[in-house]
C-alpha positions in Angstrom: 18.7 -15.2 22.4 15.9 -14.2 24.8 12.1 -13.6 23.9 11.3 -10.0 23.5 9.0 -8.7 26.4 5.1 -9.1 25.9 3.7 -5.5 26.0 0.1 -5.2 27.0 -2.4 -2.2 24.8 -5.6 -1.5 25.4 -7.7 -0.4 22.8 -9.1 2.7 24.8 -12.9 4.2 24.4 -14.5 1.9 21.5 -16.3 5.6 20.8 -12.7 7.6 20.6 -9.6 7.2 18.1 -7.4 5.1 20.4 -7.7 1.8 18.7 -7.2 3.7 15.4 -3.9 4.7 16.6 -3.6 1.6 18.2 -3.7 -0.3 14.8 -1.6 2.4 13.0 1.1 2.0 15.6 1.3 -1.7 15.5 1.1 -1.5 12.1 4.4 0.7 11.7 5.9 -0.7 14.5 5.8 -4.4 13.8 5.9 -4.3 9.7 8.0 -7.3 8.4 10.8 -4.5 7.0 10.4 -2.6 9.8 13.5 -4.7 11.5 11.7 -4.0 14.8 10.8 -7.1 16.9 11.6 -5.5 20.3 8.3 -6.8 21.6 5.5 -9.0 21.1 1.9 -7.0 21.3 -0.8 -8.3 23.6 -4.2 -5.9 22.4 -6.9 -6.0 25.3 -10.1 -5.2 23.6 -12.6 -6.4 21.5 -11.7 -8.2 18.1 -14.4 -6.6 15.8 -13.2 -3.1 17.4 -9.5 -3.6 16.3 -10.7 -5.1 13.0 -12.5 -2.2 12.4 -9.5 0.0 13.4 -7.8 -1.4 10.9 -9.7 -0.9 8.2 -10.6 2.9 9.2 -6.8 3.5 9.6 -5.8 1.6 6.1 -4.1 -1.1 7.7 -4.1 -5.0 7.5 -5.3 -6.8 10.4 -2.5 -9.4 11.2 -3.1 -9.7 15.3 -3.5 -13.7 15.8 -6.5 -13.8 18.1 -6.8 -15.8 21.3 -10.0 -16.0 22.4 
């Protein structure tokens, strides 16, 4: 079985609500009973921005981090 596709996402204007929807949209996209693995998520942005994210949208913040 192949790999699924890495998808890149930015997190858009750290002053906007991109990254909220960003996290919200991962979230429901890539839940464990979801049954939706079609890709693997690569977020481009900065770490404390998406961890706030996830908090504001009422999300857990499960993205492994690489550096």
């Amino acid at each position: 079985m192949a790999k699924p596709p890495k998808i890149g996402i930015t997190l858009g204007d750290p002053s906007g609500i991109g990254s909220e929807i960003t996290a919200a949209a991962l979230h429901a996209l890539l839940a464990p009973d979801s049954g939706r693995r079609a890709f693997i998520p690569v977020v481009f942005g900065d770490s404390g921005l998406y961890s706030r994210a996830c908090s504001a949208a009422g999300v857990p913040d499960r993205l492994v981090r690489l550096g």
